[in-house]
C-alpha positions in Angstrom: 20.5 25.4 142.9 20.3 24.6 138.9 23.7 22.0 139.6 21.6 20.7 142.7 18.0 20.0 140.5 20.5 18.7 137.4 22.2 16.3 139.8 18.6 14.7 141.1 16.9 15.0 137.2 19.7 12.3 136.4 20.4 10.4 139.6 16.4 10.4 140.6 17.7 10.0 143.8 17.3 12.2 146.8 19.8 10.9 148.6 22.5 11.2 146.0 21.7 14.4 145.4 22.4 15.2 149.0 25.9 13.4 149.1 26.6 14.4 145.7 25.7 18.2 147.2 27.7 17.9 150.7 30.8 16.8 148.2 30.7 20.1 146.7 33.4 23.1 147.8 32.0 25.9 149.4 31.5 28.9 146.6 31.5 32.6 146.7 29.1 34.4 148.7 30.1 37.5 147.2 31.8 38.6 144.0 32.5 42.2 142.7 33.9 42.6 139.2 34.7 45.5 137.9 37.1 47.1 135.0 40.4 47.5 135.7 41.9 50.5 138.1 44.4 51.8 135.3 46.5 53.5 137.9 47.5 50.1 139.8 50.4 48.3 138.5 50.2 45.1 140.1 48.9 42.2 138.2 48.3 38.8 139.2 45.3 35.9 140.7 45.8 35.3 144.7 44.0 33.2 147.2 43.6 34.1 151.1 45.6 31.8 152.8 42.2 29.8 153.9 41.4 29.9 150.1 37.7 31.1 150.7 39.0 35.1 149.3 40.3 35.1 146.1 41.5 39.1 144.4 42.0 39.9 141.4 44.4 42.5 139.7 44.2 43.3 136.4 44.0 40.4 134.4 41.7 39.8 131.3 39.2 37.1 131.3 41.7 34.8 129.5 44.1 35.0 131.8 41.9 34.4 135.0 40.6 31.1 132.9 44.4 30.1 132.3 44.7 30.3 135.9 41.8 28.6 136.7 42.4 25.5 134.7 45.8 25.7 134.5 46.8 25.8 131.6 48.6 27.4 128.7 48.2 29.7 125.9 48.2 27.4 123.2 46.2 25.1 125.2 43.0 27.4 124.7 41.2 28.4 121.9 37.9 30.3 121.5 35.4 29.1 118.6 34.9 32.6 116.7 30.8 33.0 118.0 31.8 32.6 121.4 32.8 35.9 121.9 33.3 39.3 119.6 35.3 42.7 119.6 38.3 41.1 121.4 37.6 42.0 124.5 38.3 38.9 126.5 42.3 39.0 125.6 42.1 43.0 126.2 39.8 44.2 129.0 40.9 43.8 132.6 39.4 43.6 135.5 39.9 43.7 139.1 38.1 40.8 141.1 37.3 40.5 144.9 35.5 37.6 146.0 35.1 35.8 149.5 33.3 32.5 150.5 31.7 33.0 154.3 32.4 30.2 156.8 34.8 28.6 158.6 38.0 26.5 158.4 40.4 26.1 154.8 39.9 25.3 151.7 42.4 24.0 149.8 44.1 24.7 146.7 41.9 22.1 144.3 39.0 24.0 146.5 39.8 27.5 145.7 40.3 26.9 141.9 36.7 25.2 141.3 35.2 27.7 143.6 37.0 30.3 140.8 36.0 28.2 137.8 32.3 28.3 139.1 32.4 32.2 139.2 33.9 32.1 135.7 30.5 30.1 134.7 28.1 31.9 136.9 29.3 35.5 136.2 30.7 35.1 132.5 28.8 32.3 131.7 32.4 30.4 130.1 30.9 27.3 128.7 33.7 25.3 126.8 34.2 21.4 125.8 37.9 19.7 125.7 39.5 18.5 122.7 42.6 16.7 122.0 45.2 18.3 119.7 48.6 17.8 118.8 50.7 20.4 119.7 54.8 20.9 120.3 55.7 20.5 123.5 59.0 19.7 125.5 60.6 16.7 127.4 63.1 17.6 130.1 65.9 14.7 130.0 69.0 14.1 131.4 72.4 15.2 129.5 75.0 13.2 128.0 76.4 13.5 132.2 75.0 13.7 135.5 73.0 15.8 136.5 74.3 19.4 138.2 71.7 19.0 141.4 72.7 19.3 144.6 70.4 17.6 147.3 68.0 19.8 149.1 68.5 20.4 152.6 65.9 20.9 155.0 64.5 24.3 153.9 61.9 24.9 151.5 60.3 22.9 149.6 59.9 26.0 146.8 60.6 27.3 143.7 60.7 31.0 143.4 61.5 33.4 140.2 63.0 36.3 142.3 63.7 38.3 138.5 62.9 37.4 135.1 65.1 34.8 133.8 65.8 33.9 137.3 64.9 30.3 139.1 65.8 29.0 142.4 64.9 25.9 143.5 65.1 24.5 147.4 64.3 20.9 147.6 62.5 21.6 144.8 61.0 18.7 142.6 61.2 18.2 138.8 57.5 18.3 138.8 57.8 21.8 140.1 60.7 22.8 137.6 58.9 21.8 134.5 56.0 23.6 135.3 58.2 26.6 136.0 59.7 26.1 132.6 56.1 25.4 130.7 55.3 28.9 132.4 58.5 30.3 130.9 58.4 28.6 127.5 54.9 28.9 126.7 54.6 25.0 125.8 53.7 22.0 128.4 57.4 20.5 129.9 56.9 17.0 130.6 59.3 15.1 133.4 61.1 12.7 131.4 64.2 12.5 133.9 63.7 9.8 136.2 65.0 12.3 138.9 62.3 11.6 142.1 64.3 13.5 144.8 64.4 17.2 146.1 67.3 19.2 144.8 68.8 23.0 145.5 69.5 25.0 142.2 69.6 28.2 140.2 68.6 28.7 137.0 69.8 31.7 134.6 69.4 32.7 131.9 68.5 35.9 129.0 64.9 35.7 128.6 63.8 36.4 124.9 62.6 40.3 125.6 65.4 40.9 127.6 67.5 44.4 127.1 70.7 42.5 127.9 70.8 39.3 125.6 74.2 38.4 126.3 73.3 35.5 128.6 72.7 31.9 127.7 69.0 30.8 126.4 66.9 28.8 128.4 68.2 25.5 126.5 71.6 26.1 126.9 71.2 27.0 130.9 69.3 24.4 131.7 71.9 22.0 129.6 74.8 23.8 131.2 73.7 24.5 134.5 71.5 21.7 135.7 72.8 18.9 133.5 69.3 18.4 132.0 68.0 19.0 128.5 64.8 20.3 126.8 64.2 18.0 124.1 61.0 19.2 121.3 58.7 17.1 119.8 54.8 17.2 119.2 52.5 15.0 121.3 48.6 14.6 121.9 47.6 17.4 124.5 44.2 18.2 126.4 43.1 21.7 125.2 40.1 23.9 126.2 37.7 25.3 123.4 35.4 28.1 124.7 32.2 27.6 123.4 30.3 30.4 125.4 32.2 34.1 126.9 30.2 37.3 128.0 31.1 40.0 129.6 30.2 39.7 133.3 26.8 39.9 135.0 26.4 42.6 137.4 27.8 43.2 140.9 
């Protein structure tokens, strides 16, 4: 109702308001938060596959607003009186929500309906700035490229184990945001490479007990033809202005 009053204060328009109102994606009718079960051991952010029931498993707040906005670590910062004690890269919680209705939502959907929880119930309030940060091109090597065309499965990328990617008529829009996940730094598509290609990706992830694979840089150099080239750039970044701990259930 407040982002319904807000819309006519500056519009003046009733009929804006409406439009402006029957634009917006459906939110959640009910939301229960609570800390996390410290006997579970999954962990992760799902979505129903109408979108309208989102669950939560053991993820701190930072996490779930990574998720939310999609973005990475270094791509978030929190101004030091938004929030004290730590908490928000240290508690968990556990999350079930559910929009009552009819028909999907999709994914765009699903993820405002989540960042509107995360200012309702946390009350996250943040502005974007732009910083320059290090991130990575993927370009082709000195040869082809090793990518087989996709065949008529898929498409998807999956990560069946750590340090693990296979790719069916995957894009390179989907790779480098697999890598970005992996490497911590945005991966931006310099190829040139518009098709849908089969691959697998391995190599020894930095905590692995066995390091006696290739890095990521040499894998994706040797195995896909491709190369990860660093540089710094101009990036969008989030800066939390506003965290609490959440309003109750």
């Amino acid at each position: 109702m407040t982002l319904r009053l807000r819309f006519v204060a500056v519009c003046g328009m009733a009929t804006l308001a409406t439009l402006a109102w029957s634009q917006q994606p459906p939110l959640f009718d009910v939301a229960v938060i609570k800390p996390a079960d410290p006997t579970n051991t999954r962990f992760g952010l799902g979505f129903s596959p109408d979108g309208r029931t989102l669950a939560v498993d053991g993820l701190t707040v930072m996490q779930i607003i990574r998720e939310a906005y999609g973005v990475l670590p270094d791509e978030v910062t929190v101004r030091p009186s938004a929030a004290t004690g730590g908490w928000i890269d240290s508690q968990r919680f556990d999350i079930s929500a559910k929009s009552e209705g009819h028909g999907t939502v999709d994914k765009e959907q699903s993820n405002l309906m989540l960042r509107q929880l995360l200012a309702d119930r946390f009350g996250l309030v943040f502005h974007r700035e732009t910083k320059e940060l290090v991130v990575y091109s993927l370009v082709v090597g000195k040869n082809e490229p090793k990518l087989k065309e996709g065949g008529t499965e898929g498409p998807y990328l999956s990560g069946p184990a750590p340090g693990k990617l296979v790719g069916t008529r995957a894009s390179m829009a989907s790779l480098t945001r697999a890598l970005s996940r992996s490497l911590g730094r945005p991966v931006n598509d310099e190829t040139g490479l518009h098709g849908q290609y089969d691959f697998t990706l391995v190599w020894s992830p930095d905590d692995a007990a066995d390091s006696s694979g290739p890095s990521m840089f040499t894998a994706v150099q040797d195995q896909l033809g491709l190369r990860l080239e660093s540089k710094k750039a101009p990036v969008e970044t989030i800066v939390i202005d506003h965290l609490g701990a959440p309003s109750p259930n």
